[in-house]
N, C-alpha and C positions, 0 to 999 in steps of 0.2 A: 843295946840292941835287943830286939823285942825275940820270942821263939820263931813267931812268924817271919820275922825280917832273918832272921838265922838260916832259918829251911830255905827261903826265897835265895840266899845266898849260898847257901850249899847245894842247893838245885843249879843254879847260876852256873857252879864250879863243876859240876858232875858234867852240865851240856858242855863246858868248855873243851872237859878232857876227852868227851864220845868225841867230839869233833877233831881234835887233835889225835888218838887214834885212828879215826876214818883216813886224815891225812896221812900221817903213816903208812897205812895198809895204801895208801895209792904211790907213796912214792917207794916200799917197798915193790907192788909189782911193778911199777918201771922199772929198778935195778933188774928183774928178777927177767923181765923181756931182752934185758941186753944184756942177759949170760944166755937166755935161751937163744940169740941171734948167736952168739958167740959159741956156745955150742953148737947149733946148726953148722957153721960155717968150719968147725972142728972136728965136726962127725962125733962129737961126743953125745953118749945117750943123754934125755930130759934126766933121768936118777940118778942120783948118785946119792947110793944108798950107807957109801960112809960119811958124808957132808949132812945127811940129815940126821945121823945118829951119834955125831960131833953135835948139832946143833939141839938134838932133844936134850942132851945133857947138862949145857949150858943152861938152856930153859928150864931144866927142872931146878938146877943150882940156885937160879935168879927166883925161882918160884919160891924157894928157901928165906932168900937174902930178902925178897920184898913183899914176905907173908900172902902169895898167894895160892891156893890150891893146886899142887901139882896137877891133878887131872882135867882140873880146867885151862892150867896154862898148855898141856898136853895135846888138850879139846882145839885152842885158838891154834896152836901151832900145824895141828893137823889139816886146821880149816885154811889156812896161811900155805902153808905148800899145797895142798891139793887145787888151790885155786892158782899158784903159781905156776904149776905143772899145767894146766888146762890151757893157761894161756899160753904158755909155749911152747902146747902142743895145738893150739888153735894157728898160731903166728907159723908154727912151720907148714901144717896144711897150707895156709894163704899162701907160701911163699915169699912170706915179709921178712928176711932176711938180707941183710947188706951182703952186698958182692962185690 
């Protein structure tokens, strides 16, 4: 295999996995909508400020285990709840909770 056909195929593998990430991040916030339903309907607040700092820990560990930058895995995880929070605090505004 040529450099070029090399690059062409690790380009190939690079879009695979952005894409497979994106999927992730969607079917995380769906999990992430139906604990905020489930919260809403429990009166439990959107924070909960020991479950994300169980979960930063974990992330930093994995950040260890799979050679990636603690501050960046830090960065995504930051971006990953704040976007989960927004949306279940967008969905309790609406009033999209089951009853």
């Amino acid at each position: 295999m040529s450099e070029r056909d090399e690059l062409e195929s690790l380009r190939h593998k690079v879009n695979k996995v952005t894409v497979e990430i994106i999927r992730l991040c969607g079917e995380r916030f769906s999990l992430a909508r139906k604990i905020g339903e489930m919260k809403a309907r429990m009166g439990f607040p959107i924070e909960d400020l020991k479950v994300e700092e169980k979960l930063r820990r974990e992330v930093l560990e994995k950040c260890s285990v799979f050679g990636v930058d603690a501050e960046f895995g830090l960065r995504i995880l930051d971006l990953l709840l704040e976007e989960s929070k927004r949306n279940q605090r967008n969905m309790i505004e609406r009033g999209k909770t089951d009853k």
